[in-house]
C-alpha positions in Angstrom: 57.1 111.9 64.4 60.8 113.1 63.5 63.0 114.9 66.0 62.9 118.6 65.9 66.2 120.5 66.4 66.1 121.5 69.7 64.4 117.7 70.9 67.7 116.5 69.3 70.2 118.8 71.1 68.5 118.7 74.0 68.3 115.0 74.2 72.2 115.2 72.9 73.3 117.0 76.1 70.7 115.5 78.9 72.7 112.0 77.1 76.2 113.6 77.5 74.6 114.6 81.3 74.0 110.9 81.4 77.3 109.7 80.7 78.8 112.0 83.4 76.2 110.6 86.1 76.6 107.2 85.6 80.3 107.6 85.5 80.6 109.7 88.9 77.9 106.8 90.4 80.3 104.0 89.3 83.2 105.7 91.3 80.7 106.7 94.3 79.8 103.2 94.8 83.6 102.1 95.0 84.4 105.2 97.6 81.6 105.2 99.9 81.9 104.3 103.3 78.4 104.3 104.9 76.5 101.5 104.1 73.1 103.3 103.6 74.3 106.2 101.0 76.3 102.6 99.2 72.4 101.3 99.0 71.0 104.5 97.8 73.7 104.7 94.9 73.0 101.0 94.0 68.7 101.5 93.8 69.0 104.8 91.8 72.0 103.1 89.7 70.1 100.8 87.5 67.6 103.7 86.5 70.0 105.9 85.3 71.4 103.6 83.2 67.6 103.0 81.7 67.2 106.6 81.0 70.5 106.6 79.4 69.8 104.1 77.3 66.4 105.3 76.7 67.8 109.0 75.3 69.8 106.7 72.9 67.1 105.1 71.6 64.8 108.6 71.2 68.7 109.7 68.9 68.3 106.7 67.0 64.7 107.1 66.0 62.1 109.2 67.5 59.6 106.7 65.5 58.2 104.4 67.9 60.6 104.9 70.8 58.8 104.1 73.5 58.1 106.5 76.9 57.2 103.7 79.3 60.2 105.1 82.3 59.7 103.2 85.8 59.2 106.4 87.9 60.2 105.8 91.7 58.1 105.9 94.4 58.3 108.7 96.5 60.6 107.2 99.4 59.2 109.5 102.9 61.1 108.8 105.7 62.1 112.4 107.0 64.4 112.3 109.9 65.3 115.3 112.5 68.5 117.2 112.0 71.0 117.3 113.7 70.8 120.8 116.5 74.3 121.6 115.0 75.1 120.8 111.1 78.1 120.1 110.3 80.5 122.8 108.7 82.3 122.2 105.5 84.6 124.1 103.3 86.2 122.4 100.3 89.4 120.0 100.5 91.9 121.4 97.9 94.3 117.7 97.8 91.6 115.0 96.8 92.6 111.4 96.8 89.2 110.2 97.2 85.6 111.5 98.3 84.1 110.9 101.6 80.5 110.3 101.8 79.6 113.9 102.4 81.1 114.8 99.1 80.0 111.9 97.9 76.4 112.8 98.3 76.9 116.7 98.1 77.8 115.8 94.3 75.0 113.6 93.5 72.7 115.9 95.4 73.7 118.8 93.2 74.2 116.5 90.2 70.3 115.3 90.5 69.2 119.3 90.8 71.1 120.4 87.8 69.1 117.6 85.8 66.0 117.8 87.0 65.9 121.7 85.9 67.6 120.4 82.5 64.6 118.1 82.2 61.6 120.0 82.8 63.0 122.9 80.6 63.6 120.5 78.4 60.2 118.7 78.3 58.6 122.5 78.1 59.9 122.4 74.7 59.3 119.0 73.5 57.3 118.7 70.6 57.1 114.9 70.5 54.7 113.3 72.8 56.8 110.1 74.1 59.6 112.6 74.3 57.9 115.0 76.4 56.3 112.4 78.4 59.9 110.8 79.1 61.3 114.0 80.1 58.6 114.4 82.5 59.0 111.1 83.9 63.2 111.3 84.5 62.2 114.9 86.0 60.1 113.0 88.5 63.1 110.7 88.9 65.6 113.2 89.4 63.1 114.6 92.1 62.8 111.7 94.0 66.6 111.1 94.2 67.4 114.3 95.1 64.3 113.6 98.0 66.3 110.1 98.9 69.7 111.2 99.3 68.5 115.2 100.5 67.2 112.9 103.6 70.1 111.0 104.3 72.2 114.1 104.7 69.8 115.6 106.9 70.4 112.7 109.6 73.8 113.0 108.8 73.9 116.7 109.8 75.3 117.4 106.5 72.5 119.5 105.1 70.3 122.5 107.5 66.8 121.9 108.1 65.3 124.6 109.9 61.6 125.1 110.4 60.3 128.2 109.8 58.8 130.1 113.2 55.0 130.3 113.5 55.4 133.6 113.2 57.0 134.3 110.2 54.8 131.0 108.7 52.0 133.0 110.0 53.2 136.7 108.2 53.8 135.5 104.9 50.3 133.4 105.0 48.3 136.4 105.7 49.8 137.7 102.6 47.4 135.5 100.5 43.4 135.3 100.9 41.5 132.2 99.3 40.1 132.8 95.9 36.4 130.9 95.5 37.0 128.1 93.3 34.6 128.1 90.1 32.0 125.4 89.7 33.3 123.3 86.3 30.3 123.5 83.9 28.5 120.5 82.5 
């Protein structure tokens, strides 16, 4: 099945997305400090790459280009914040990130994509494309998920838990609905 127009764009700018990922990952890698984050970086590295290469192949031909993406597991290993996070405001004479930058970029970098990829995948017309799209959504997820953790322990990013009461308010907004019974 042919590309339509919009597969093709799409899949043109999630590439040129690519490009700037893997190239902000190359020089994370050779500025982080902490040796965790560095082995974070180096795990999601490689997959990148594969779903750079794999938009390529879906440019080149759309006819048999196959979906088959190695989805992550789902890495769970929440840790407590920190009472206090940390404050930041931006540095405005940059000779090189620190690790909060460092991940703050790839955090936001991994959002913007994942939103680009399930729009994206909405759209698709071609199977293998939309399944792929799906798949490096999941991806982008579950990187976002990794590195989200780490700067929780760090202190880096808030994580507040929200009071049984207010839990409690907005659940007794909603009243279960009786499931139907699927018919035979």
């Amino acid at each position: 099945m042919p590309l339509t127009p919009r597969e093709a764009q799409d899949l043109h700018e999630l590439a040129l997305s690519c490009v700037n990922t893997i190239t902000n990952m190359a020089c994370f890698m050779n500025q982080v400090q902490d040796a965790e984050l560095r082995a974070i970086l180096q795990r999601h590295f490689p997959l990148h790459i594969r779903d750079y290469n794999m938009k390529v192949e879906f440019l080149k031909k759309a006819e048999g280009a196959a979906s088959n993406f190695p989805v992550p597991n789902l890495q769970s290993a929440l840790h407590q914040a920190p009472a206090n996070p940390s404050p930041v405001a931006p540095r405005t004479n940059v000779q090189q990130f620190n690790d909060r930058e460092i991940a703050t970029a790839y955090l936001l970098t991994l959002k913007r994509a994942g939103r680009e990829y399930a729009w994206s995948a909405m759209e698709a017309a071609h199977p293998e494309i939309r399944t792929f799209l799906e798949d490096v959504f999941r991806m982008c997820s579950r990187h976002a998920y990794d590195v989200w953790q780490w700067m929780v322990k760090k202190g880096y990013y808030p994580l507040d838990a929200a009071s049984g009461a207010e839990a409690g308010r907005l659940a007794g907004l909603y009243q279960p609905v009786r499931e139907p019974v699927p018919a035979h």
